[in-house]
C-alpha positions as CSV (number, residue, x, y, z in Angstrom):
1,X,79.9,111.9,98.5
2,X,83.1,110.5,99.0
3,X,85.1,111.8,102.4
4,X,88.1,114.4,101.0
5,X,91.4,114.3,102.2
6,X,94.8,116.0,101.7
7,X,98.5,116.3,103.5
8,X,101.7,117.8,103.1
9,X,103.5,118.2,100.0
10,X,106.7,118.5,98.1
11,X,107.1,119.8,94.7
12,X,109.4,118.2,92.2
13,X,113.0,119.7,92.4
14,X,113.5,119.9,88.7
15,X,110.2,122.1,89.0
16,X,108.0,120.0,86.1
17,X,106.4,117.0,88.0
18,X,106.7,113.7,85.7
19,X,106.2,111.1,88.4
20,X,103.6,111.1,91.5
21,X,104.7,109.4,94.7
22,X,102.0,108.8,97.0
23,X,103.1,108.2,100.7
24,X,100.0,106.4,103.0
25,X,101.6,106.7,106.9
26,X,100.6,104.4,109.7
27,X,98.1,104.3,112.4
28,X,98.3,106.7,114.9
29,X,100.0,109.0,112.8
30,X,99.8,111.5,109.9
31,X,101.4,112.7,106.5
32,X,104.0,114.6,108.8
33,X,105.7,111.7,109.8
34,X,106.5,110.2,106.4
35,X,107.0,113.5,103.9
36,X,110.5,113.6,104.6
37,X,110.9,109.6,102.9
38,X,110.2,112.3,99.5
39,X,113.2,114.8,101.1
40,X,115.6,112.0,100.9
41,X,114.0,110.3,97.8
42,X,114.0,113.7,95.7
43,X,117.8,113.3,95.1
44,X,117.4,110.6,92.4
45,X,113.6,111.2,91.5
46,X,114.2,115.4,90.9
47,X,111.0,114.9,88.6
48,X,108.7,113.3,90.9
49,X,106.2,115.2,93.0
50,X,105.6,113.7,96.8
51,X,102.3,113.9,98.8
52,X,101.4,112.8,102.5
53,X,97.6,112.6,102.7
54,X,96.5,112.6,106.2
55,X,94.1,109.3,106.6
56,X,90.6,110.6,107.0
57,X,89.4,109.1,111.0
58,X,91.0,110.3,114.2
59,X,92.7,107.6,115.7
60,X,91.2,106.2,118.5
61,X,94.0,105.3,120.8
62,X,96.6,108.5,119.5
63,X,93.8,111.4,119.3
64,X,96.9,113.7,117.8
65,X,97.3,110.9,114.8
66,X,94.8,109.7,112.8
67,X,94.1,105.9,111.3
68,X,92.8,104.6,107.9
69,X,90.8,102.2,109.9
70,X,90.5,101.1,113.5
71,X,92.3,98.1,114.7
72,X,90.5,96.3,118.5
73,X,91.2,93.2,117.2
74,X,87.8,92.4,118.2
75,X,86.5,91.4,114.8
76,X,88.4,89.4,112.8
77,X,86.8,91.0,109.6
78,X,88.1,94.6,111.0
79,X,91.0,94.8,108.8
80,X,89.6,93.7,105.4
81,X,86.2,95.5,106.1
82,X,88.4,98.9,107.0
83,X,90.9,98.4,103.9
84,X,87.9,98.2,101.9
85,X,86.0,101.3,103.3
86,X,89.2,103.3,102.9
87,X,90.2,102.4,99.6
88,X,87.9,104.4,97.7
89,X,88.8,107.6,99.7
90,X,92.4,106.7,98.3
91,X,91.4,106.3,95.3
92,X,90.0,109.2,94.4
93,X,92.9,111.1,96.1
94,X,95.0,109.6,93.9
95,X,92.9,110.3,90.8
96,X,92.4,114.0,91.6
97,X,96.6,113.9,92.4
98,X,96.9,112.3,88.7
99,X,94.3,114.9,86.9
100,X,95.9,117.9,88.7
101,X,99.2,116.7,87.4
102,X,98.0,116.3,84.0
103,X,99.8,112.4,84.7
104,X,99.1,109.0,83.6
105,X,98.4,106.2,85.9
106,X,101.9,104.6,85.3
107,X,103.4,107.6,86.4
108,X,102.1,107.1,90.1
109,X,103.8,104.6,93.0
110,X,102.4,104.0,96.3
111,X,104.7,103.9,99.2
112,X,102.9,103.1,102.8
113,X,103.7,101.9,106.3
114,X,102.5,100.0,108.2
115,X,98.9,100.4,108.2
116,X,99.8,102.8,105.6
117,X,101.8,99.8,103.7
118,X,98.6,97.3,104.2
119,X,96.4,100.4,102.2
120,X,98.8,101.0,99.6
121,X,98.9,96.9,98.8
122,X,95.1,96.7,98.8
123,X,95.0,99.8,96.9
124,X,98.0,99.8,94.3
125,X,97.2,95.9,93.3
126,X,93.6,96.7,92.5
127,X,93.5,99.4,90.4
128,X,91.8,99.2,87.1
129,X,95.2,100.8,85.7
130,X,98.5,99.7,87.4
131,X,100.4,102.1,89.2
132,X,103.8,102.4,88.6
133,X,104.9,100.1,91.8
134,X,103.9,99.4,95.5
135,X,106.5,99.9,98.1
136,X,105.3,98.5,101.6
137,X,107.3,99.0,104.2
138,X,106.6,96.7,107.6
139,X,103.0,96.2,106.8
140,X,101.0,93.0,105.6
141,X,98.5,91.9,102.8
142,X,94.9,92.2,103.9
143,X,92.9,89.7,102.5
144,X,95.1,87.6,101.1
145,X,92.7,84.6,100.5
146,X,90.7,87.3,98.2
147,X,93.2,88.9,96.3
148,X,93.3,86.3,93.3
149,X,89.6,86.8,92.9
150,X,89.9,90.6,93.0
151,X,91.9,90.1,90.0
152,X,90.5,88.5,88.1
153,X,87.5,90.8,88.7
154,X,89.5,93.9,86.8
155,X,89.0,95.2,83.3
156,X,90.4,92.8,80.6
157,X,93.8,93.2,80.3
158,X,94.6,95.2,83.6
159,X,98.0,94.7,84.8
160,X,99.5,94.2,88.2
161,X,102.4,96.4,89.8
162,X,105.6,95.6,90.7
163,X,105.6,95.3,94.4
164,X,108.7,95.2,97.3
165,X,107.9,94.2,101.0
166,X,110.3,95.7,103.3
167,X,110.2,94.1,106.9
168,X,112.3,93.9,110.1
169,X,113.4,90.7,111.8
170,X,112.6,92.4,115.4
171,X,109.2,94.1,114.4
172,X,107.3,94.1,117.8
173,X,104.2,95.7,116.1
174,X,104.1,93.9,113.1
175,X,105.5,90.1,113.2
176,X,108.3,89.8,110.6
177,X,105.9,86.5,109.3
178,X,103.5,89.3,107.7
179,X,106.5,89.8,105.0
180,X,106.4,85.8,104.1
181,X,102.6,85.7,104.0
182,X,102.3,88.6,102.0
183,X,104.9,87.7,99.5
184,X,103.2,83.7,99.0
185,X,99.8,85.4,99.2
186,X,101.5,87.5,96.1
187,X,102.5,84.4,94.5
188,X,99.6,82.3,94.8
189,X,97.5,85.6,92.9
190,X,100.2,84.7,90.1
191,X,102.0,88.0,91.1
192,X,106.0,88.1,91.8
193,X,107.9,90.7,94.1
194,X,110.8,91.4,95.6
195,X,111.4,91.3,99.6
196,X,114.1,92.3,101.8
197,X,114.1,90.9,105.5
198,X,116.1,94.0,107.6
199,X,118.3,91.5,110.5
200,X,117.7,93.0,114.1
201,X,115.1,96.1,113.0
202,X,112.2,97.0,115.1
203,X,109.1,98.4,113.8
204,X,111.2,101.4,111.4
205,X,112.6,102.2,108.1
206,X,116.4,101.8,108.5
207,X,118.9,103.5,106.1
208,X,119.2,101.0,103.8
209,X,115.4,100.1,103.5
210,X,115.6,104.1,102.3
211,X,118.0,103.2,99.8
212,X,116.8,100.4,99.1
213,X,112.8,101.5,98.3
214,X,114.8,104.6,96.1
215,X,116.5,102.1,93.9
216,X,112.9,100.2,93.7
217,X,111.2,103.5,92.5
218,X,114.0,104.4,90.5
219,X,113.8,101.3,88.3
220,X,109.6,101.6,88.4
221,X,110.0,105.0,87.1
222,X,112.5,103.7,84.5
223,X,115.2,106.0,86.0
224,X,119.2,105.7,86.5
225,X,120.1,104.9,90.4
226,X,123.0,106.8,91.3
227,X,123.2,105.1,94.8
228,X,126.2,107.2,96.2
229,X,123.8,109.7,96.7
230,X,121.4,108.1,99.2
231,X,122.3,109.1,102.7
232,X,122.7,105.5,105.2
């Protein structure tokens, strides 16, 4: 039986959910930190309902936070064999999410960070039924020598999301050379996406990356982006 797992929410503002935006958080912490990305974001998507889901292990090193897989660094394997284990607890989070909101897999976009943005690449890109986009925000494609394969392994006719990296120039945690890996890795799979290198940003989500990622799920939606009412 697959492991169950569940985080804060935030209903649509309009009050009729038409668009499902699923927000996977980093290691060491949980869907807390990142629910209020859908407080901001609810402005321009008033339609769209948000949900945090708290990653399923404890994390070892943070034991307030938890971790979608561990990271020693001891195995080089650690990170595919741990994006791989996770992904079909995400999954079917998703899927329940989409059946409870009586939705359609187009009507879904993954936003993560961090280890939260590495889970919602491996995850969004290998759906049998794209999602409507992947928004990654200072994480880094896991597996990228695999992911061409993986595609081609989908049902006939499957289609691949529109995807935007969002990285900082100054990320200590991780290297700002994850966003041009990832983005070539993309390419080499025959996928495009857009990218956006933040000059001087740490290991964060800066105003404009906010706006930024809005506009992004705005247009994946198919939705008007009145930008004057993003807060920088």
């Amino acid at each position: 039986m697959t492991t169950r797992i569940d985080g804060p929410r935030l209903a649509p503002r309009s009050g009729s959910a038409k668009q499902l935006v699923v927000i996977l958080h980093g290691y060491g912490a949980d869907g807390n930190d990142l629910i209020a990305l859908g407080e901001q974001w609810a402005q321009i998507l008033p339609d769209a309902a948000f949900v945090a889901p708290n990653a399923h292990e404890p994390c070892e090193h943070m034991p307030s936070g938890r971790q979608w897989f561990r990271l020693t660094d001891r195995n080089p394997h650690e990170r595919w064999n741990g994006a791989c284990a996770a992904a079909p607890i995400i999954n079917d989070f998703i899927d329940e999410e989409l059946r409870r909101l009586e939705a359609p897999d187009s009507r879904v976009a993954l936003v993560g960070f961090s280890q939260g943005a590495m889970m919602a690449l491996h995850v969004g890109l290998r759906r049998p039924r794209a999602p409507a986009g992947v928004l990654a925000y200072s994480g880094v494609l896991v597996g990228p020598e695999k992911l061409k394969a993986d595609l081609a392994a989908r049902p006939q006719g499957a289609s691949s999301p529109p995807v935007f990296l969002i990285h900082g120039s100054a990320d200590e945690v991780v290297p700002a050379e994850a966003l041009f890996m990832s983005a070539d890795a993309l390419s080499e799979a025959g996928l495009s996406c857009q990218w956006r290198l933040a000059h001087g940003l740490g290991h964060s989500i800066d105003g404009t990356g906010l706006a930024k990622g809005a506009m992004f799920l705005a247009s994946c939606f198919g939705m008007p982006f009145p930008e004057k009412l993003i807060r920088r």
